[in-house]
C-alpha positions as CSV (number, residue, x, y, z in Angstrom):
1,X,27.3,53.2,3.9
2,X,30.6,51.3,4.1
3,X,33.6,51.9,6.2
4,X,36.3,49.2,5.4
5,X,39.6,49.1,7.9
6,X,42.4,47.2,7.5
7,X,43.6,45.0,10.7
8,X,47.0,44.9,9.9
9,X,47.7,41.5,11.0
10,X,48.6,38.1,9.2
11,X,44.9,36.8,9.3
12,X,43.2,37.2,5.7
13,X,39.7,36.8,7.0
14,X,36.8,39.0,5.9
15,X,35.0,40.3,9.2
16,X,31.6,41.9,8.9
17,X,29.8,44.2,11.0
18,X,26.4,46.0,11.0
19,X,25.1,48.8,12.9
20,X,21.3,50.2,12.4
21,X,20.5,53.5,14.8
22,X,17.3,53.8,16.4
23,X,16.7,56.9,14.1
24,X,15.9,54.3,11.7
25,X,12.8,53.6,13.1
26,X,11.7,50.3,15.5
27,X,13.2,47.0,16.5
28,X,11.2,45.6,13.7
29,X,12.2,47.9,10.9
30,X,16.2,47.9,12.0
31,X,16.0,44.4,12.3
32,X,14.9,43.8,8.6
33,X,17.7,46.4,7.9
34,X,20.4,44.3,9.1
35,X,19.0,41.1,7.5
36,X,19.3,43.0,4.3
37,X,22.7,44.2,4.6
38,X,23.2,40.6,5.8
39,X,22.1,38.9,2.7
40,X,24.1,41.9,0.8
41,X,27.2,40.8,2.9
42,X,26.9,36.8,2.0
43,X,26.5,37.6,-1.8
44,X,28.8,40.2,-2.4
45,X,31.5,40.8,0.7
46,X,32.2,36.9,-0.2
47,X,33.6,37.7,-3.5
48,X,34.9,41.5,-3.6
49,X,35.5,42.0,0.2
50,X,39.0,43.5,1.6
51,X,41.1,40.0,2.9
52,X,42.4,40.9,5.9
53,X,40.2,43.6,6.3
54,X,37.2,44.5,9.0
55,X,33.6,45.6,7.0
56,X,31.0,47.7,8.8
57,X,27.6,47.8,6.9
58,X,25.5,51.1,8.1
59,X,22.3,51.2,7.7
60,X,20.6,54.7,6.3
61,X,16.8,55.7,6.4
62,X,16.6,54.6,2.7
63,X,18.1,51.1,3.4
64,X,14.3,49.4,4.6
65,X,13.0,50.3,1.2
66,X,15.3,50.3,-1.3
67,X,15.5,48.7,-4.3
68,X,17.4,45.1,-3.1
69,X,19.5,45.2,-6.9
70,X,20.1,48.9,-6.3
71,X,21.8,48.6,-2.7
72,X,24.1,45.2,-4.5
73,X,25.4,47.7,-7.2
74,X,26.1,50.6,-4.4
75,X,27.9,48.0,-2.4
76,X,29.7,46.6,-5.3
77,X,30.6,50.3,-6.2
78,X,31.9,51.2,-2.9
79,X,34.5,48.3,-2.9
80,X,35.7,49.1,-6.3
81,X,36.4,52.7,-5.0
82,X,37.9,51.5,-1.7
83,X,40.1,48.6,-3.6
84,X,41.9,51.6,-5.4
């Protein structure tokens, strides 16, 4: 999941933020959640983030097993939608 906000202020930087609940499972499995959305975040927030904008990553139940390629297209979907 992606929530993007805008801050509204004159600095175009691209802040990024993650959030894993403990629903998710342990400290070891939210953990390798958030280095996936991290990688995710360096490849594609880079490129086709929001300037200006804050990025929060959310990590689901799915997001420890799914398909790496898979979760890159979602993401790259998402900010298409949200840059409209």
């Amino acid at each position: 999941m992606l929530l993007v906000h805008p801050r509204g202020d004159s600095d175009p930087a691209k802040r990024v933020g993650f959030t894993v609940t403990k629903k998710i499972g342990n400290s070891v499995v939210r953990n390798r959640c958030k280095r996936r959305l991290r990688a995710l975040a360096r490849e594609v927030l880079a490129a086709r983030g929001i300037a200006g904008a804050d990025h929060v990553l959310i990590g689901r139940d799915a997001t420890p097993d799914r398909d790496y390629a898979a979760m890159r297209t979602d993401l790259e979907a998402a900010l298409e939608r949200i840059a409209r």
